[in-house]
PDB file of N, CA, C and O in Angstrom:
ATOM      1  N   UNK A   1      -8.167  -8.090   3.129  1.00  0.00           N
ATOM      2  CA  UNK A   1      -8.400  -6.671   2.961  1.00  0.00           C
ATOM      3  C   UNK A   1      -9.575  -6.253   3.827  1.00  0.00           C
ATOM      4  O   UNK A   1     -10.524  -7.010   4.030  1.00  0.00           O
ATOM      5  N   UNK A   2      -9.485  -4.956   4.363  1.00  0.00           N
ATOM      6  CA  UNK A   2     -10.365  -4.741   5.306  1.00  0.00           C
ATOM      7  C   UNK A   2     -12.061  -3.873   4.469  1.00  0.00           C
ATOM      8  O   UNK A   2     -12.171  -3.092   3.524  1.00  0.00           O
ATOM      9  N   UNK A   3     -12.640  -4.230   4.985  1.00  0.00           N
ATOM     10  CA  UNK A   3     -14.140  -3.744   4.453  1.00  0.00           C
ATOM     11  C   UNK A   3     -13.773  -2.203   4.506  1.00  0.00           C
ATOM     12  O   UNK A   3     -14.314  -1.452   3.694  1.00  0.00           O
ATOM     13  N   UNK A   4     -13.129  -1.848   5.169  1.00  0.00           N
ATOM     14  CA  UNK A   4     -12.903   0.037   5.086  1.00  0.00           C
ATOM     15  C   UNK A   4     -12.755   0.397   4.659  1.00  0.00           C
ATOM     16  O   UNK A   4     -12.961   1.608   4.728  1.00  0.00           O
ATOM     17  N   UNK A   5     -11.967  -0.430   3.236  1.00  0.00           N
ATOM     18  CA  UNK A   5     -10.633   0.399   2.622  1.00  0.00           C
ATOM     19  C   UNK A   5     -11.268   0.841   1.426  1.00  0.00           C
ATOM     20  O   UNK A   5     -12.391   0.428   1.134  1.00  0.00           O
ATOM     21  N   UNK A   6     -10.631   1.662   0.693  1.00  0.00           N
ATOM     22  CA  UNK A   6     -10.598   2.126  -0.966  1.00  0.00           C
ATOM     23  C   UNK A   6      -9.988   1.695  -1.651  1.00  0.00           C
ATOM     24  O   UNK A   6      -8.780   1.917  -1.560  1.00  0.00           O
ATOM     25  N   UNK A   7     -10.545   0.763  -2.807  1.00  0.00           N
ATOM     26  CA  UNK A   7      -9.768   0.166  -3.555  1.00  0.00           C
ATOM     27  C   UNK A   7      -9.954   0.797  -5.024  1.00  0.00           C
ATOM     28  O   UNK A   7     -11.129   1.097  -5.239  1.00  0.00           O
ATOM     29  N   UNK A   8      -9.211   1.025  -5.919  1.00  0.00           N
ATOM     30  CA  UNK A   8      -9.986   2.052  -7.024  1.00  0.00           C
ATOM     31  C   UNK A   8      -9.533   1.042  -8.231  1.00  0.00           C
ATOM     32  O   UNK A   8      -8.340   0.752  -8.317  1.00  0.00           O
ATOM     33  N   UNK A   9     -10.617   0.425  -9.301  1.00  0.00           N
ATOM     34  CA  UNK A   9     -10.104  -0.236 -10.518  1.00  0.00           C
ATOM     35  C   UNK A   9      -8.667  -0.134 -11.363  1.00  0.00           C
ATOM     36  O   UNK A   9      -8.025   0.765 -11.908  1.00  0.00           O
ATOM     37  N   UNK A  10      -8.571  -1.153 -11.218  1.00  0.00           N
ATOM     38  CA  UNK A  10      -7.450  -1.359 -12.011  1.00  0.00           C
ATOM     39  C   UNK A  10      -5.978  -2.069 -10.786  1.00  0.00           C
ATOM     40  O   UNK A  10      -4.880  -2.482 -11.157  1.00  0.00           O
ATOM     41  N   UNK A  11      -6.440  -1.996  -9.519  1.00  0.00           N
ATOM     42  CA  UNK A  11      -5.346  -2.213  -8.569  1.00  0.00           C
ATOM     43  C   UNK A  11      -5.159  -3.625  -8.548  1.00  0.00           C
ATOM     44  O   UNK A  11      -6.105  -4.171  -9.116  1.00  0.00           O
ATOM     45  N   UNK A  12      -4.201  -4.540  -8.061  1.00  0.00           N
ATOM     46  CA  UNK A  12      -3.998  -5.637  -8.253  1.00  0.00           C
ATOM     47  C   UNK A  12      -3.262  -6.668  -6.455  1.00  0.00           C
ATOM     48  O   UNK A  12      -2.145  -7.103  -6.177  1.00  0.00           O
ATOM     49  N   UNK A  13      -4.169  -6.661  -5.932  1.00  0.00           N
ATOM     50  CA  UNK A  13      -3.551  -7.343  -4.496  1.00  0.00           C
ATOM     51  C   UNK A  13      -3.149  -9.338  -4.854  1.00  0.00           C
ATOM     52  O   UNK A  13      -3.870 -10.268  -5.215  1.00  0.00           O
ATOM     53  N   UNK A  14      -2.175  -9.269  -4.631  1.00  0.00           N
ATOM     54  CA  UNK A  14      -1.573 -10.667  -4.481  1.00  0.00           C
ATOM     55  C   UNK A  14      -1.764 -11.430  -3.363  1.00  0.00           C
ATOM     56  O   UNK A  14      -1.461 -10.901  -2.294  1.00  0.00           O
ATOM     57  N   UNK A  15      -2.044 -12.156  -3.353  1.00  0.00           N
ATOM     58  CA  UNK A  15      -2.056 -13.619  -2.577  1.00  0.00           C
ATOM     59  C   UNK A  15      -1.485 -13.055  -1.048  1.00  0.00           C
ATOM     60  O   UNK A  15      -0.687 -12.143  -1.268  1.00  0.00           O
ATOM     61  N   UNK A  16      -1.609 -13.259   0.151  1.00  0.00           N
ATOM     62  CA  UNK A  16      -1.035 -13.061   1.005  1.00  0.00           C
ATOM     63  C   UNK A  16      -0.585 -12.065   1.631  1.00  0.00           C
ATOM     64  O   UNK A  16       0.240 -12.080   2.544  1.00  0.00           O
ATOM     65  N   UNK A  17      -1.314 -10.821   0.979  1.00  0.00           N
ATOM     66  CA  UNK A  17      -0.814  -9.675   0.830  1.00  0.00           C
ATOM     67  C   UNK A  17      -2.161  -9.163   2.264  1.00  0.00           C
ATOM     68  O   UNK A  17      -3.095  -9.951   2.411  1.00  0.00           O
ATOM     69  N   UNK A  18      -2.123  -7.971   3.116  1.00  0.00           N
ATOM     70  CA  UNK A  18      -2.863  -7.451   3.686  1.00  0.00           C
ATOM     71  C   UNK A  18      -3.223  -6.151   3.902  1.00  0.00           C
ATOM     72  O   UNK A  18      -2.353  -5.407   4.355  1.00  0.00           O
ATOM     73  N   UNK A  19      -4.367  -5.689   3.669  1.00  0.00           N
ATOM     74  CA  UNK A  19      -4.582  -4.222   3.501  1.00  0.00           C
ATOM     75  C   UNK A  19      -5.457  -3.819   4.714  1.00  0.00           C
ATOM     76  O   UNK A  19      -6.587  -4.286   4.851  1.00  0.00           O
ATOM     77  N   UNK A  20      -4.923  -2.958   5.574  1.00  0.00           N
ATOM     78  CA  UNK A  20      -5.779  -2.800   7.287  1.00  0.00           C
ATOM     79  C   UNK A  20      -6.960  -1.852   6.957  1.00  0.00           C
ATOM     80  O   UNK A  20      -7.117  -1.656   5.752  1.00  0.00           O
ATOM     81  N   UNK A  21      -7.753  -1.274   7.730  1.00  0.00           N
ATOM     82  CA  UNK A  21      -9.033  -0.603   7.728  1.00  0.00           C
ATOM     83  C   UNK A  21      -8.518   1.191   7.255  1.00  0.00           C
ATOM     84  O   UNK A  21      -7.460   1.647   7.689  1.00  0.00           O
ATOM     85  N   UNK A  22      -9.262   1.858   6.519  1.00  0.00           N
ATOM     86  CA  UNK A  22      -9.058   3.252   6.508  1.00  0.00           C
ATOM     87  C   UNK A  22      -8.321   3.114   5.561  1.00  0.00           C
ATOM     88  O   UNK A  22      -8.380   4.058   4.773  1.00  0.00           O
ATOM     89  N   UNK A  23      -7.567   2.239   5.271  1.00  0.00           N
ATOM     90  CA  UNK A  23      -6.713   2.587   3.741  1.00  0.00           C
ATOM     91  C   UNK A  23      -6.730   2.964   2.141  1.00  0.00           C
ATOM     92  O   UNK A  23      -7.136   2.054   1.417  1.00  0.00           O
ATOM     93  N   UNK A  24      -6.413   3.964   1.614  1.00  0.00           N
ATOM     94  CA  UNK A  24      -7.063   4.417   0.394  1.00  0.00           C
ATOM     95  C   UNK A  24      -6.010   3.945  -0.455  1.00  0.00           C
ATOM     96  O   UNK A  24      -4.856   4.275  -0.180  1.00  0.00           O
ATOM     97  N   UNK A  25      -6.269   3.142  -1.551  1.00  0.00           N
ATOM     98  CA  UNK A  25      -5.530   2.731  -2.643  1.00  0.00           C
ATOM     99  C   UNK A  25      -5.505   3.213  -4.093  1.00  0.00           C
ATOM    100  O   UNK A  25      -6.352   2.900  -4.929  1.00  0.00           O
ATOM    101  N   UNK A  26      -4.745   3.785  -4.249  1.00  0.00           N
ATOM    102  CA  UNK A  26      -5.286   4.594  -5.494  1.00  0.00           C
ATOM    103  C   UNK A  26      -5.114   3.526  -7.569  1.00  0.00           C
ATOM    104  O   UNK A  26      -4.882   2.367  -7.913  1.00  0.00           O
ATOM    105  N   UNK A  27      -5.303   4.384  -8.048  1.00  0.00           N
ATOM    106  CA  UNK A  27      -5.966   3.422  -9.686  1.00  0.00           C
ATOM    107  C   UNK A  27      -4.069   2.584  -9.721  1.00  0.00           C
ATOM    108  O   UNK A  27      -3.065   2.875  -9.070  1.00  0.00           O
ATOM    109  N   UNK A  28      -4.307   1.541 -10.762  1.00  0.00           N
ATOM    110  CA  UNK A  28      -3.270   0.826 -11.451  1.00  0.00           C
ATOM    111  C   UNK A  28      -2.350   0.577 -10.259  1.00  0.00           C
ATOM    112  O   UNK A  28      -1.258   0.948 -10.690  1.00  0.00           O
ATOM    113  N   UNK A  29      -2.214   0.261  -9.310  1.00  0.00           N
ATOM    114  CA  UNK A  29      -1.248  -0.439  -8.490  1.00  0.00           C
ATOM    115  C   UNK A  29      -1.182  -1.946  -7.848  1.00  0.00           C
ATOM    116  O   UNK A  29      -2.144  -2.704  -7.728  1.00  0.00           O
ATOM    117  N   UNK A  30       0.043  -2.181  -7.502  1.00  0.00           N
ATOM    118  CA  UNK A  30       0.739  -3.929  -7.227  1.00  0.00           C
ATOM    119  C   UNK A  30       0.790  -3.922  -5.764  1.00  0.00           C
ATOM    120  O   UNK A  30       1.618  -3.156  -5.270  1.00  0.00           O
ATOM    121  N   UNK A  31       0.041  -4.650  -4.943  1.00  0.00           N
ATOM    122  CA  UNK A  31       0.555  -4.780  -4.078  1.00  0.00           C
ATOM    123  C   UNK A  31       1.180  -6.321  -3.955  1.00  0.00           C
ATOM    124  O   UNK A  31       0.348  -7.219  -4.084  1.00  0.00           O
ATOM    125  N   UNK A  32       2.177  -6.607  -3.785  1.00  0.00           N
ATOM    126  CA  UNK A  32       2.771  -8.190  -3.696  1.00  0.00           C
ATOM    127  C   UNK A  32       2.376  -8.751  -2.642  1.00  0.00           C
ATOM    128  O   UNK A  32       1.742  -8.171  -1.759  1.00  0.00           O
ATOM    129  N   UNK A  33       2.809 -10.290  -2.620  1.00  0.00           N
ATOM    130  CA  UNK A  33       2.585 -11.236  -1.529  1.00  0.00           C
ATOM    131  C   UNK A  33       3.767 -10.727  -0.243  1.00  0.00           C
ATOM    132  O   UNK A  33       4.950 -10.387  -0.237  1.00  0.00           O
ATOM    133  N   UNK A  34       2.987 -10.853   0.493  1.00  0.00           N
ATOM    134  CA  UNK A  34       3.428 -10.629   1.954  1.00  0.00           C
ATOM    135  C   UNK A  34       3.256  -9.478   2.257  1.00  0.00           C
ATOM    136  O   UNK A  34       3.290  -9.299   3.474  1.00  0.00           O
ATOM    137  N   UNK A  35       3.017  -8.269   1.434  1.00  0.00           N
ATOM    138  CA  UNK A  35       3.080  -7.492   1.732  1.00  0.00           C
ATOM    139  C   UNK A  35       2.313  -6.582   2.819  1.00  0.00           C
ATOM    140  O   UNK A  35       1.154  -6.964   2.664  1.00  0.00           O
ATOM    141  N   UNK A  36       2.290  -5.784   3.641  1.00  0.00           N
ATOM    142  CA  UNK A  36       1.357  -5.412   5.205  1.00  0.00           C
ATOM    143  C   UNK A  36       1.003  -4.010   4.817  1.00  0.00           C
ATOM    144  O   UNK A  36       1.946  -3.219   4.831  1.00  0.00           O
ATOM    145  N   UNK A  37       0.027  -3.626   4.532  1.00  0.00           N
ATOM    146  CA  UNK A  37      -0.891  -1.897   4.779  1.00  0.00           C
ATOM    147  C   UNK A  37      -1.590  -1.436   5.902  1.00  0.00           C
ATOM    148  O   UNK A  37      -2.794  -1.528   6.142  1.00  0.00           O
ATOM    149  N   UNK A  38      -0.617  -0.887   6.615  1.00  0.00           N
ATOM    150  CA  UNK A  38      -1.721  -0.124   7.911  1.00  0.00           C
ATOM    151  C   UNK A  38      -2.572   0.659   7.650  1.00  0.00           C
ATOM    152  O   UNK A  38      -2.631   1.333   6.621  1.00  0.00           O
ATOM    153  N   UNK A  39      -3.478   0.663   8.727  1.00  0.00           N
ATOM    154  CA  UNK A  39      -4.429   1.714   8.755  1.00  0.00           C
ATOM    155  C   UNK A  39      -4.071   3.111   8.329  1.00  0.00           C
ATOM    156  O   UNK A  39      -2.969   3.561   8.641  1.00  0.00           O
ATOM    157  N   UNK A  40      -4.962   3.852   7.612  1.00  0.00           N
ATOM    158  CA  UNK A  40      -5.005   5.088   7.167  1.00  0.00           C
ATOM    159  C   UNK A  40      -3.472   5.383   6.449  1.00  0.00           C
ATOM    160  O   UNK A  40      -2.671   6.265   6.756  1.00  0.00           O
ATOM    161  N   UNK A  41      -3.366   4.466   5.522  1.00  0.00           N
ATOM    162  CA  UNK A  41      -2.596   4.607   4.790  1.00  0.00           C
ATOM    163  C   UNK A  41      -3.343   5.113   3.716  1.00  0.00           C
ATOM    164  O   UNK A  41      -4.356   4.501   3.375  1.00  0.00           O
ATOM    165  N   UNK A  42      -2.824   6.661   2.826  1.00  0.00           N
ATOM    166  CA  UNK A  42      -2.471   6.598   1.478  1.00  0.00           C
ATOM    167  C   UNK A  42      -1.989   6.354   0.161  1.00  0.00           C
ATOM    168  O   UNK A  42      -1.019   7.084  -0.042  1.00  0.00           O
ATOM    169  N   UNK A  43      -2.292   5.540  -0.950  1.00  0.00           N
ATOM    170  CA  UNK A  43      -1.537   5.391  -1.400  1.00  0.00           C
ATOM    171  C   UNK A  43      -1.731   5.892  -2.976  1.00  0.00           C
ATOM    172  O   UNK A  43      -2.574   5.197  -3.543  1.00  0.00           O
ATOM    173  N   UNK A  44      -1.240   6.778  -3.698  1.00  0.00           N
ATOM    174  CA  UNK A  44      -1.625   7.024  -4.751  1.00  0.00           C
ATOM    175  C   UNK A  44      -1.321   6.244  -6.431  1.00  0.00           C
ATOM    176  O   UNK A  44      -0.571   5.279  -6.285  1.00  0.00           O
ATOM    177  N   UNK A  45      -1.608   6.394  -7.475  1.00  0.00           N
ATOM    178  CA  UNK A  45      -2.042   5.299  -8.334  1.00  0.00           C
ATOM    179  C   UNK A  45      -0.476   5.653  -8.923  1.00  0.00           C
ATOM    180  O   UNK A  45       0.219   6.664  -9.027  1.00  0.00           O
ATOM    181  N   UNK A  46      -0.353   4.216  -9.240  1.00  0.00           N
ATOM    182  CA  UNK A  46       0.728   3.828 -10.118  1.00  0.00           C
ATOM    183  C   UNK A  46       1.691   3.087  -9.520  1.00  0.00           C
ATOM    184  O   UNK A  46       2.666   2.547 -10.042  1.00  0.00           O
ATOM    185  N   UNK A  47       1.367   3.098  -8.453  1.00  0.00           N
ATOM    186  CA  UNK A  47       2.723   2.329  -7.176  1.00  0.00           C
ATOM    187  C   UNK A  47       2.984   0.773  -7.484  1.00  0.00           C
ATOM    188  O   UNK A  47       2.069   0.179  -8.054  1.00  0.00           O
ATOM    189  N   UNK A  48       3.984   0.161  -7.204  1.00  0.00           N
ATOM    190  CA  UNK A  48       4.084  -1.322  -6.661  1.00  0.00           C
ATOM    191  C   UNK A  48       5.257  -1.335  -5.464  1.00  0.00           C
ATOM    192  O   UNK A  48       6.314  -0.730  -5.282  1.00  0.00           O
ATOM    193  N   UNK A  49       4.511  -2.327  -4.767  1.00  0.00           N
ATOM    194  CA  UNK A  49       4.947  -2.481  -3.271  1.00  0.00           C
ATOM    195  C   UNK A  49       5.313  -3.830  -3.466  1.00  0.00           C
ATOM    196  O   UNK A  49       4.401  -4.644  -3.614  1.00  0.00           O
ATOM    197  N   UNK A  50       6.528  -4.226  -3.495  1.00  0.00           N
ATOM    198  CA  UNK A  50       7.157  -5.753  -3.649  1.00  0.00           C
ATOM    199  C   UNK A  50       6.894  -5.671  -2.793  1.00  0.00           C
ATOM    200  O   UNK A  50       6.500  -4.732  -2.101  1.00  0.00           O
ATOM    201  N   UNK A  51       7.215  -7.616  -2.508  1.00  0.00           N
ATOM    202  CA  UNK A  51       7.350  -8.766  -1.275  1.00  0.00           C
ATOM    203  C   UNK A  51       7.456  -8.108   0.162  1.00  0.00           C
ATOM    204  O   UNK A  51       8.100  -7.070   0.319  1.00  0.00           O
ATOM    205  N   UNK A  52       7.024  -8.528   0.853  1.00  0.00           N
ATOM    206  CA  UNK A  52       7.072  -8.283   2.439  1.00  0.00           C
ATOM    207  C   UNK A  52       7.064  -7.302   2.721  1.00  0.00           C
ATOM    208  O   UNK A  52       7.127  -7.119   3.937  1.00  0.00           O
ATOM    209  N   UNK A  53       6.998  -6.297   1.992  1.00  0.00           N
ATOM    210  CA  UNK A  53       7.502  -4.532   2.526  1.00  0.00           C
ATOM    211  C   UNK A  53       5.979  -4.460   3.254  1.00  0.00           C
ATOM    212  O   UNK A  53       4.899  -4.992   2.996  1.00  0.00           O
ATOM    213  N   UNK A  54       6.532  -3.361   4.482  1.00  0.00           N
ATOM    214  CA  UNK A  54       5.491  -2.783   5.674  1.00  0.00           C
ATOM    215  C   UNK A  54       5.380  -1.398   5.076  1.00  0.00           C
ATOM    216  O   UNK A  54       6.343  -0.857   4.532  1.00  0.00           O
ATOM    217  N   UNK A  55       3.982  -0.735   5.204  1.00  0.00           N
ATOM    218  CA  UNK A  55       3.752   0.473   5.311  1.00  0.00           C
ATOM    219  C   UNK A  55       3.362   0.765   6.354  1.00  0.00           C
ATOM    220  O   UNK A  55       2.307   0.231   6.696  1.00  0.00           O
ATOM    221  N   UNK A  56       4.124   1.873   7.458  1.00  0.00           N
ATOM    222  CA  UNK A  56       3.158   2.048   8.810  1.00  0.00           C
ATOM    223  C   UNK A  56       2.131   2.846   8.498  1.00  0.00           C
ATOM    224  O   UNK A  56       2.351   3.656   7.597  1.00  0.00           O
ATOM    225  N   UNK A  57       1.108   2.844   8.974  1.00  0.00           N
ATOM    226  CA  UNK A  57      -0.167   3.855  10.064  1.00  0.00           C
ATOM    227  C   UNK A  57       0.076   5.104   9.212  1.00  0.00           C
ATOM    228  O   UNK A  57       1.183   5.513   8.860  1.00  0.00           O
ATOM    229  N   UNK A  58      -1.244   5.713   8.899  1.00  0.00           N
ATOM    230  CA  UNK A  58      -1.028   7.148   8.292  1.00  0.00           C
ATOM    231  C   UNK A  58      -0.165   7.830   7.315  1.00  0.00           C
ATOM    232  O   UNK A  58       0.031   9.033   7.142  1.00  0.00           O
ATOM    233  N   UNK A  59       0.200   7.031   6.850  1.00  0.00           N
ATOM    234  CA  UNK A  59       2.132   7.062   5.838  1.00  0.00           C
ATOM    235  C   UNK A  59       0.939   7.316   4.316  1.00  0.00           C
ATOM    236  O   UNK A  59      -0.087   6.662   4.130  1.00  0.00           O
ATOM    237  N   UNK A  60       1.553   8.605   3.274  1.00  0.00           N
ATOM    238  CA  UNK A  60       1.027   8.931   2.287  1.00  0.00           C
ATOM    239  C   UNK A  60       2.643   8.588   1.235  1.00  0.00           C
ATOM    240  O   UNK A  60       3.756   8.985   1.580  1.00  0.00           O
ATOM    241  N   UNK A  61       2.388   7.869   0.095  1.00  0.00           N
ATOM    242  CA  UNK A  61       3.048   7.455  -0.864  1.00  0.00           C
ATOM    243  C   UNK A  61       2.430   8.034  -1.985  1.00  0.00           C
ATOM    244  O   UNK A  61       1.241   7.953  -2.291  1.00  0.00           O
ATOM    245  N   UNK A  62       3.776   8.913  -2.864  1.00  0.00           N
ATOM    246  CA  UNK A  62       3.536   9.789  -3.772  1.00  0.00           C
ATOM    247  C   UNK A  62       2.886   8.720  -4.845  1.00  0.00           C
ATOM    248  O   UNK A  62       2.757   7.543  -4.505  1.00  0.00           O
ATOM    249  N   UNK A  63       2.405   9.253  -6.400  1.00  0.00           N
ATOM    250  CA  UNK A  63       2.041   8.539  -7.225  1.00  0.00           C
ATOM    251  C   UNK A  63       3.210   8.270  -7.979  1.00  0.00           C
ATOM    252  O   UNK A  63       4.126   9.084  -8.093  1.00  0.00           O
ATOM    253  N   UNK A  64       3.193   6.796  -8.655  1.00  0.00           N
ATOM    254  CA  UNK A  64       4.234   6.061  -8.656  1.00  0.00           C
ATOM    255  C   UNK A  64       5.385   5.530  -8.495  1.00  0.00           C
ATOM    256  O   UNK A  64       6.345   5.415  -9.257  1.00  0.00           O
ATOM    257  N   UNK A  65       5.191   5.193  -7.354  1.00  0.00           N
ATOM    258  CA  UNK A  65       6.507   5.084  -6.052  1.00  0.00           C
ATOM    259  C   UNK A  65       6.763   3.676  -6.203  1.00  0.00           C
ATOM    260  O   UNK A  65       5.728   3.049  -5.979  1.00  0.00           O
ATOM    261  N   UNK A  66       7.706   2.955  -6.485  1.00  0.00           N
ATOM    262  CA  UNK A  66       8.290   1.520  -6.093  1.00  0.00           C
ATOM    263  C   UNK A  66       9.037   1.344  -5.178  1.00  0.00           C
ATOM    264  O   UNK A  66      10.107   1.920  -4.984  1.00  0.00           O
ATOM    265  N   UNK A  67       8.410   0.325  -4.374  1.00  0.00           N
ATOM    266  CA  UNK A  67       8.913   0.042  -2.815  1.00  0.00           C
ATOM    267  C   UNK A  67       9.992  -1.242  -3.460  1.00  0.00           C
ATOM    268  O   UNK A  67       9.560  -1.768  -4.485  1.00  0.00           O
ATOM    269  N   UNK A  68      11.140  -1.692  -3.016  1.00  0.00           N
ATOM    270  CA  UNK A  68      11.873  -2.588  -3.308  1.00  0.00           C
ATOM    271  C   UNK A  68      11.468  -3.968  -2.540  1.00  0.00           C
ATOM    272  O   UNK A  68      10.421  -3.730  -1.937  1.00  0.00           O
ATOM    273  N   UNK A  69      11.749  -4.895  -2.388  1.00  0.00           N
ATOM    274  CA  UNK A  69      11.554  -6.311  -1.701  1.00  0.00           C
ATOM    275  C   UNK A  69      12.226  -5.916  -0.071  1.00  0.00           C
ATOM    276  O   UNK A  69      13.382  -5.581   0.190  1.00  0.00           O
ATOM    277  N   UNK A  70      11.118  -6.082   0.822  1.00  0.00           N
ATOM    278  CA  UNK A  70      11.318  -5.969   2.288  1.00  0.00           C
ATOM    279  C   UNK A  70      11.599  -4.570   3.000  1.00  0.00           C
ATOM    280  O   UNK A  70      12.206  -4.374   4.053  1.00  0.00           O
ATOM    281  N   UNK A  71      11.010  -3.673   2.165  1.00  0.00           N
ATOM    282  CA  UNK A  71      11.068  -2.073   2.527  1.00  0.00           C
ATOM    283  C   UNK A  71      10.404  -2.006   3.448  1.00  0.00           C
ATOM    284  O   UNK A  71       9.509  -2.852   3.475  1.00  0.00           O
ATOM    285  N   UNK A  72      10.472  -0.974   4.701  1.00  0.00           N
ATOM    286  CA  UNK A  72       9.938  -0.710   5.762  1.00  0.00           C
ATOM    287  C   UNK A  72       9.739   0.622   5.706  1.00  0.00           C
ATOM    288  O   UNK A  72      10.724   1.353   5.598  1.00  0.00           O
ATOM    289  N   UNK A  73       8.545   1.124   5.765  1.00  0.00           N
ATOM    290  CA  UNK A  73       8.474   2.936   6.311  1.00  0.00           C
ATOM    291  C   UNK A  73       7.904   2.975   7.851  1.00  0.00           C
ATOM    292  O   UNK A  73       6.994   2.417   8.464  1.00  0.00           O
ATOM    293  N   UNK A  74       8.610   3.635   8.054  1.00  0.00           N
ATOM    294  CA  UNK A  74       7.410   4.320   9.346  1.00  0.00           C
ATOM    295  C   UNK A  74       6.475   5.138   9.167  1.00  0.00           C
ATOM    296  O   UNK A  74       6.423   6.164   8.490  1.00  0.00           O
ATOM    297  N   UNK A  75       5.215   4.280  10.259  1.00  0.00           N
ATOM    298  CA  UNK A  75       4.188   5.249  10.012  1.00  0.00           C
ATOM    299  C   UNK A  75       4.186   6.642  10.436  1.00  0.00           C
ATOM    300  O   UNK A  75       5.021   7.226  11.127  1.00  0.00           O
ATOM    301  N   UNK A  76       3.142   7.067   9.925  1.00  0.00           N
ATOM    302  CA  UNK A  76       2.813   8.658   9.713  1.00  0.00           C
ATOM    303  C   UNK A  76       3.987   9.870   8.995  1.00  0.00           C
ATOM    304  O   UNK A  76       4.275  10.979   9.444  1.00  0.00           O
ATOM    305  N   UNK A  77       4.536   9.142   7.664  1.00  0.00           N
ATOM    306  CA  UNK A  77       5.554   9.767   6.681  1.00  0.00           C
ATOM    307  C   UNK A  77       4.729  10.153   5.537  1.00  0.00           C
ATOM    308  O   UNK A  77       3.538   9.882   5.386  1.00  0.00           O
ATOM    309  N   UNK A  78       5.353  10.699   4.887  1.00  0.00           N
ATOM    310  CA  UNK A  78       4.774  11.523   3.263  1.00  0.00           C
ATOM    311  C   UNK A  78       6.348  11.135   2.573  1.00  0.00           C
ATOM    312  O   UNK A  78       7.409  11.633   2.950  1.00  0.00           O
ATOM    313  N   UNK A  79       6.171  10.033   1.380  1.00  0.00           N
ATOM    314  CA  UNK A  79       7.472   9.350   0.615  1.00  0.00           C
ATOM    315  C   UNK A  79       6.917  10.050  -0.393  1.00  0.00           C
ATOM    316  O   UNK A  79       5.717  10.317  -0.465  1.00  0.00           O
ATOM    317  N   UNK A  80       8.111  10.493  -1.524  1.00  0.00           N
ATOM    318  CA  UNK A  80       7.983  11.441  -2.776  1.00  0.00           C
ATOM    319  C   UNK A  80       8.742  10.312  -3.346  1.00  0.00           C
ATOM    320  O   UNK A  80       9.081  10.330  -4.530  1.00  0.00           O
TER     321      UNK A  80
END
């Protein structure tokens, strides 16, 4: 995880998992193993991001959004 980021209590990063610089993580969320966070990502509280899934660059994720196993967004999106 990068020294940049926002991590807010209660969030839960797994093993293997990577969170890039600028990224805001919001309360009670999963991020799984393998999983990749680009830079200046949003992410608001309640989410889990299974296995391997990518978030690109600048990409804002509504509050409590479940990403499935190996989901891909492109960066710079707004997911509801």
């Amino acid at each position: 995880m990068s020294k940049n980021s926002s991590i807010v209590e209660g969030t839960i990063i797994v093993y293997k998992a990577f969170v890039n610089s600028n990224a805001i993580i919001g309360k009670n969320y999963i991020i799984n193993s393998g999983a990749i966070i680009e830079h200046d990502v949003i992410i608001l509280g309640g989410c889990n991001i299974k296995q391997n899934s990518f978030i690109g660059s600048g990409t804002v994720l509504k509050q409590n959004t479940i990403l499935t196993k190996e989901t891909i967004l492109p960066s710079g999106k707004y997911f509801k």
